[in-house]
N, C-alpha and C positions, 0 to 999 in steps of 0.2 A: 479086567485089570483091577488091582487094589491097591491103594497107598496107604497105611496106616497113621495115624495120629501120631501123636508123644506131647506132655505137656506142655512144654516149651516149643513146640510148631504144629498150630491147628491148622495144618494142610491134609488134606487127605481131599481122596477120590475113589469111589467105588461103582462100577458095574457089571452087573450080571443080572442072569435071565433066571426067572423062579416060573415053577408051575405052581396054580394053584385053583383049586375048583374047576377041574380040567380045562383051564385057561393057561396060558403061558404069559409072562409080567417081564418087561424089560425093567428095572429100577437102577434109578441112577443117583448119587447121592454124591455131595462135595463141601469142602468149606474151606476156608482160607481167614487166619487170623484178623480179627478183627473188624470181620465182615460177615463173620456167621455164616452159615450153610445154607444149602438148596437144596430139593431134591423134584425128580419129575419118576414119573409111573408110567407105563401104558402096558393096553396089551398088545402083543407078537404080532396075532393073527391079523389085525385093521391096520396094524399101525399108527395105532392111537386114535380111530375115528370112532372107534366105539366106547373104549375106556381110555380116557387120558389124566392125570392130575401134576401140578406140579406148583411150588413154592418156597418157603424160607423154612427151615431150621435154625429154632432161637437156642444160643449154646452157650452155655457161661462155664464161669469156672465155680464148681463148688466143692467146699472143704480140700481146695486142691487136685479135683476130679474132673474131667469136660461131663458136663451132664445138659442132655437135651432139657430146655424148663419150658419149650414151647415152639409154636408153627403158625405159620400161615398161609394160604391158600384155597385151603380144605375148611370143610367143615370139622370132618375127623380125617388124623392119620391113617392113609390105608395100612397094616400089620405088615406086610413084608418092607416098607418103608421102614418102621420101627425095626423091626428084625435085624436090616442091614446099616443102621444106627447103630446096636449092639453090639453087632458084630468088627464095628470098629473100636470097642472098646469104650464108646461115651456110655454114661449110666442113663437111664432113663426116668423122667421127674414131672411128670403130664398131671 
């Protein structure tokens, strides 16, 4: 399921399943005005006992754009996290 953005309601929700380096990634990503975003990772196959990550999405508003300016939980963004940040249309500002 996906809920898109719009700048006047930072609501959105997205999940879906990406492959990747012959792994399979549940990634799940959300935020809600004025509370910033979340998102959590794992993989398919353990059900996150093998790969898990999950944390905040710091989002503001720049030049009148939602642009990701930061996270926490991780050390680095795992990329399909990022990916499906873009894919809701936030910019990206790391």
């Amino acid at each position: 399921f996906t809920q898109h953005l719009t700048l006047d309601n930072m609501k959105f929700n997205s999940r879906e399943t990406h492959s990747r380096d012959g792994n399979k990634y549940d990634v799940e990503i959300g935020g809600v005005h004025e509370r910033g975003g979340w998102y959590e990772i794992y993989d398919v196959a353990s059900g996150g006992e093998y790969f898990h990550a999950e944390g905040e999405l710091e989002l503001d508003k720049v030049d009148g754009k939602w642009t990701l300016t930061g996270y926490d939980g991780t050390f680095e963004l795992h990329p399909l996290v990022v990916e499906a940040v873009a894919a809701q249309g936030i910019l990206i500002d790391l």
